[in-house]
N, C-alpha and C positions, 0 to 999 in steps of 0.2 A: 397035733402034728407040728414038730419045727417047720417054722419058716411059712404057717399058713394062718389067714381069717378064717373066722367063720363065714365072710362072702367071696371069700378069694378059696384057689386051691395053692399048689405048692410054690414057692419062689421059684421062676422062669427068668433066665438071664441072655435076652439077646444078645449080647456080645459074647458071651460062653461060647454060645450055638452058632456063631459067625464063622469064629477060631476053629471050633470042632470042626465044620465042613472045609479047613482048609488045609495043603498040603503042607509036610514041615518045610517046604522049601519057599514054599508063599508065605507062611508065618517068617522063614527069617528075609523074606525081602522086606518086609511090613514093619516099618517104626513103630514105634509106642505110641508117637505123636499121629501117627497117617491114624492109627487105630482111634484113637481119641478123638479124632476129626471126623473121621467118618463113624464112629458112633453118635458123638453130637448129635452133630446133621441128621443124621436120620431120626435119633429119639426124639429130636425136635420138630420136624416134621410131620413124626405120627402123632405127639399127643397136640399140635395143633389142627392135627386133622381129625383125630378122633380124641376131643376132652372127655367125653365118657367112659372111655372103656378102663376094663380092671387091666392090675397090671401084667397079668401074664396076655393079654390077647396085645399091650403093648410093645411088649419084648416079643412074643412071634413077629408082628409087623414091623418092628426094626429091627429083627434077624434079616427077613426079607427085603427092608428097602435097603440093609447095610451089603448084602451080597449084591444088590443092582448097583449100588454107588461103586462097591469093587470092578465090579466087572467094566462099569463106563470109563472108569480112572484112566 
C-alpha cells in the first residue's frame, strides 16, 4: 500500500483535513503564513504531548488542536 508501514496505516495529513473543513471563503482569508503557524503550533504541541504515538493518531490531534487555534484566533 503507497504511502504505508507495516505498523502504520495509510498517510494522514492534519493540515489537508484542517483545509477540507474549511469554507472557500475562510481559506481565502487565511495566508500561507497564518496556515503555517498555526500548523506548527499545533504539530508541536501534540508530539510533545504525545512522543509515542504513530503518525496518523498525530495528524488527527493536530487536525483538532489546529481547528481550536482557528477558532480562538
Amino acid at each position: 500500500m503507497l504511502g504505508a508501514t507495516s505498523t502504520e496505516g495509510p498517510q494522514v495529513d492534519g493540515k489537508r483535513m484542517f483545509l477540507e473543513d474549511l469554507s472557500q471563503e475562510e481559506i481565502s482569508s487565511l495566508s500561507g503564513s497564518e496556515l503555517d503557524e498555526i500548523h506548527t503550533k499545533a504539530r508541536s504541541q501534540v508530539e510533545e504531548d504525545n512522543p509515542d504515538a504513530v503518525s496518523s493518531v498525530l495528524a488527527y490531534k493536530t487536525h483538532s488542536l489546529m481547528k481550536e487555534l482557528w477558532e480562538d484566533r
